[in-house]
N, C-alpha and C positions, 0 to 999 in steps of 0.2 A: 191613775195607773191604766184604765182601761183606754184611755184618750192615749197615751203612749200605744198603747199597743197595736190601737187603730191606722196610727200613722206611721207603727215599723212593717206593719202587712199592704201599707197603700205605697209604700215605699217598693216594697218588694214586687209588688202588680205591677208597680213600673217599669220597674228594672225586665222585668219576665216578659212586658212588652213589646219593648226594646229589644229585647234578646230573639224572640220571634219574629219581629220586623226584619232584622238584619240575614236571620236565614233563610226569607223568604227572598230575598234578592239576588243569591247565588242561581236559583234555576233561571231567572228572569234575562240573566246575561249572556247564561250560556242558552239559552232558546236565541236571542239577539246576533248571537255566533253562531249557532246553528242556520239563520234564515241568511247571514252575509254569505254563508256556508252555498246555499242553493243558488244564489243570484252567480255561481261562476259555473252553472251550468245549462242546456240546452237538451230539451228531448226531440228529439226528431224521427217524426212516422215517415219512411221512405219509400215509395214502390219504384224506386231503383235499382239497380242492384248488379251496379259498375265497379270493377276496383277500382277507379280513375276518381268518383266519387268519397269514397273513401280515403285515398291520399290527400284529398283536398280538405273532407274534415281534421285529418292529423294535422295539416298545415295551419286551417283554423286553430286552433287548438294551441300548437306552439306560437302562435301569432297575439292571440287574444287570453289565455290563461282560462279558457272556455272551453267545458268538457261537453263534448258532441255524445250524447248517448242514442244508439240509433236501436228501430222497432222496425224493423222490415217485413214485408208481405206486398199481396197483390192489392193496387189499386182499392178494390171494391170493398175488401176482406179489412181493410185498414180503415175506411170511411163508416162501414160499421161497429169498427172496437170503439174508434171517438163516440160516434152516436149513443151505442151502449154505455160507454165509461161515464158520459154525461159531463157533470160539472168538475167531476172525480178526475179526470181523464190526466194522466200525465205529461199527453202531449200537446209541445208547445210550437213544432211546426210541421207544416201537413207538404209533402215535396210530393209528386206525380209527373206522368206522362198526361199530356193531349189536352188543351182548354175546356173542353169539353166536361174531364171528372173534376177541373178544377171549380167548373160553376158548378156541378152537383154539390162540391161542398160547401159552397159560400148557397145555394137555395136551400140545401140543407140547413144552414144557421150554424155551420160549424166552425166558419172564420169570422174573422175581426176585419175593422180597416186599419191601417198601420198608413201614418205617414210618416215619409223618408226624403229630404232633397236629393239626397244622395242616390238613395232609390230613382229616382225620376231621374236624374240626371245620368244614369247609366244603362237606365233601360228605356225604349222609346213608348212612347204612349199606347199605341195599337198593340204591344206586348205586355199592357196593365189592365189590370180590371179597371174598368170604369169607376168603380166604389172604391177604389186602394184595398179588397181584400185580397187579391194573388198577384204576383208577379213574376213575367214570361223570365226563365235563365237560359234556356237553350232552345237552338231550331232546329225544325226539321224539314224539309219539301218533300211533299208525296208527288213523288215522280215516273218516269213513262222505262220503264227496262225492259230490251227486245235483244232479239235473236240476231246478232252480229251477222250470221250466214244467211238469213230469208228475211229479211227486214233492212232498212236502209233510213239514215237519220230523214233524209226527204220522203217519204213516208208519211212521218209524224206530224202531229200539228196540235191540238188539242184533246184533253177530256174528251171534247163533245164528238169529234170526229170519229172516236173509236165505237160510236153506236152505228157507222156506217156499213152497205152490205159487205163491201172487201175485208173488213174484218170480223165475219161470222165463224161463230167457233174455231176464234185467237186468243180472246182475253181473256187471262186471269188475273185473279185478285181474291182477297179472302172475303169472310163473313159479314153478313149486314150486322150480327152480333159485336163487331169491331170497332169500337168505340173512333179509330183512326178514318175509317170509312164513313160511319155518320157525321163525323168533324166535315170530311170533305164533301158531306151531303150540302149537308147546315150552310157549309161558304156558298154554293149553289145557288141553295134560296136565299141567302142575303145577295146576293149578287144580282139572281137572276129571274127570282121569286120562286114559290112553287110549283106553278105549273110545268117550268122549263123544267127542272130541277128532278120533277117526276118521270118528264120525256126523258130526259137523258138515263135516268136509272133502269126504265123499263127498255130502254135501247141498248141500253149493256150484257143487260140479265141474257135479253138475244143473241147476243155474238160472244157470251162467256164458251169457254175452250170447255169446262167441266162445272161439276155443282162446287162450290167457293167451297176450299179445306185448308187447313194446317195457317200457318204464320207468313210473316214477306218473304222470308228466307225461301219458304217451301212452293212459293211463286217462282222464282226465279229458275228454283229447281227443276219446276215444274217445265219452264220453259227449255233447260236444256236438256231433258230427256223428249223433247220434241212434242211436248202435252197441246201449247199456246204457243205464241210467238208477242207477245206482249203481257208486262205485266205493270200494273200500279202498284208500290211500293212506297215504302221511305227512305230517304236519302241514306240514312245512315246507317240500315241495315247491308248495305250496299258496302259501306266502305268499312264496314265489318267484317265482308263475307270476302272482299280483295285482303285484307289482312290479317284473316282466320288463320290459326295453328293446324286446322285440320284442309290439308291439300285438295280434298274434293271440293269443299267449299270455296277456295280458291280459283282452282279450275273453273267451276260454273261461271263465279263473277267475272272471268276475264274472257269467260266464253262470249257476254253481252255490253251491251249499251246503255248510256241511262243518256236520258233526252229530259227536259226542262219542258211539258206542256202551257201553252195557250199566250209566248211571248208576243204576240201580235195582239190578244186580247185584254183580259183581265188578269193576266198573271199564271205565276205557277203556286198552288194551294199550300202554304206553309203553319204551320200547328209547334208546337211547343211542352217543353217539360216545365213545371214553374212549380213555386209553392207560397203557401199562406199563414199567418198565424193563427193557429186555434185560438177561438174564441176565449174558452178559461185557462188559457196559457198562465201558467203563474211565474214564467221566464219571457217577455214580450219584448224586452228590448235588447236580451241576447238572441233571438229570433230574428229581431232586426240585423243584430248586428251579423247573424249567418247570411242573410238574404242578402246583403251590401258585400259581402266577403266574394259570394261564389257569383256576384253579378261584377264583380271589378276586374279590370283585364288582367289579371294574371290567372283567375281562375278561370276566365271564359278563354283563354288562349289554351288553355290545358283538356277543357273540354273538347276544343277543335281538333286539339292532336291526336288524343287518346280514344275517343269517342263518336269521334266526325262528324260532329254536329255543330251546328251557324251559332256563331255568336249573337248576343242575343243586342249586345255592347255594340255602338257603331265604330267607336274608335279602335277595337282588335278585329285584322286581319281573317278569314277563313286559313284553316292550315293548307298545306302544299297540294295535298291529295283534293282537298274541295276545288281549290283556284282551278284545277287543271281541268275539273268538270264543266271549268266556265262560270260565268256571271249570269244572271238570271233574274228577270223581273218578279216580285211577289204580288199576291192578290192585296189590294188596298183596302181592308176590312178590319175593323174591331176585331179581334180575337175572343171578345166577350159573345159574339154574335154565333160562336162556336155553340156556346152551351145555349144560349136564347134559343136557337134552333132544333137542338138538339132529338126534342119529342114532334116533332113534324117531320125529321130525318128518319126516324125509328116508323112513324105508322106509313111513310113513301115506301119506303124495302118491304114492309108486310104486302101493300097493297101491289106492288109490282110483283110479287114474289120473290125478291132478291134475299134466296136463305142463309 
């Protein structure tokens, strides 16, 4: 009797096991559903902050079934939440302005290297990091813009020329702080080492029009209230301020000139907006598949139009408004040599005192 009774309770253990086993496999499937759940999305830290950009995520998006969740701020502000967030970090890709904060974040250890044929094949080498962690999407030319009425394209020539005495208290330009200005330090000394590199900065600092303030914009401006009669700028502040909503800004721009420096030399200095995967990306290859999206000609053609800025693609056209600025040699340089530089660009400006 007791031999019976033993084997209707070992009966029953099993049964009970059995029963517990099969309800533990309902959370198992839906976590399996929850995690196909996340692979059809994308986080992206952006210090852009274009609606032209924006259009192109929505485009993404209905294109690939890939939800663009964006985290915008400045540059720096954005490069410190990664660091903070650490392994935690949600984001899976890092966009910016200027080569420069892009090696900050790959010497920081905050990207990955990502390889893409696709990638390579639509963007040119000198616009990749040499490690495959960032790649160039868009151009910029930091260029020569002057006073259409006391200035004359024959005039101009180079960078270097403008530390000469005829243009003493003419040039403006903003901050040694400006990460766009130590970019075009950096090309300098890869170029031209730093010795040169120091002459020319401390040769400028001499013939600046006032102490460097405000943005490109306010260069320009600068020049049409008669402050300077030259300024360095970027290209596509430019064709921002011809296409501005607000008339004054329009005004100024069509008040001047933009000139292409140093075609008889080494180029004219071009820099980029690009981005990278974060290292603990947990979405890495919808990251990729954003970075192959906004580098393929229908989105680099959109950035031309909308933005005015150089395809980064050799196979799409610049838009109407660039062509008409003319064709233009570039500096022959790694884009990597941006940020290599970078901390030798920063202690030049201290040591010149360019503030």
């Amino acid at each position: 009797m007791n031999k019976l009774i033993y084997l209707v309770l070992a009966f029953l253990l099993l049964v009970l096991t059995a029963c517990g086993s099969n309800d533990t496999s309902a959370p198992a499937t839906e976590g399996a559903s929850e995690e196909a759940e996340e692979s059809t999305e994308v986080n992206l830290y952006t210090a852009r902050h274009y609606d032209v950009d924006d259009e192109l995520y929505k485009k993404f998006e209905e294109e690939t079934g890939i939800k663009v969740n964006l985290i915008k701020g400045e540059a720096d502000e954005l490069l410190e939440r990664i660091k903070r967030e650490g392994d935690g970090t949600e984001a899976d890709l890092f966009l910016t302005a200027d080569a420069g904060r892009l090696f900050r974040a790959k010497d920081d250890g905050l990207l990955q290297a990502v390889s893409s044929d696709l990638l390579n094949e639509q963007i040119p080498e000198n616009f990749r990091d040499t490690d495959q962690m960032w790649y160039g999407l868009t151009k910029r030319a930091r260029v020569l813009v002057y006073n259409k009425e006391t200035v004359t394209p024959e005039e101009l020539s180079t960078y270097e020329a403008l530390t000469e005495d005829e243009w003493n208290g003419r040039v403006l330009i903003r901050g040694s702080e400006n990460v766009y200005n130590q970019s075009l330090l950096a090309s300098f000394i890869e170029l031209n080492g730093e010795e040169e590199a120091k002459e020319w900065a401390a040769g400028l600092v001499n013939n600046f029009a006032r102490d460097p303030e405000g943005g490109d914009r306010d260069q320009a401006k600068a020049i049409a209230a008669g402050i300077g009669d030259v300024a360095i700028m970027n290209s596509y502040y430019f064709g921002q301020m011809l296409n501005s909503e607000d008339p004054a800004e329009v005004e100024v721009a069509e008040s001047l000139g933009l000139f292409f420096p140093n075609q008889e030399t080494d180029g004219t200095h071009v820099n980029v907006s690009g981005a990278g995967v974060v290292k603990s990306s947990q979405n890495k290859e919808n990251a990729i598949k954003l970075l192959e999206f906004l580098s393929a000609p229908e989105a680099q053609g959109t950035f031309a139009e909308a933005n005015y800025e150089y395809p980064v693609n050799e196979e799409v056209e610049p838009s109407e408004l660039l062509k008409s600025w003319g064709e233009f040699k570039e500096q022959d340089i790694s884009l990597s040599a941006l940020g290599e530089n970078n901390a030798k660009s920063i202690l030049i400006f201290n040591e010149v005192g360019w503030k």
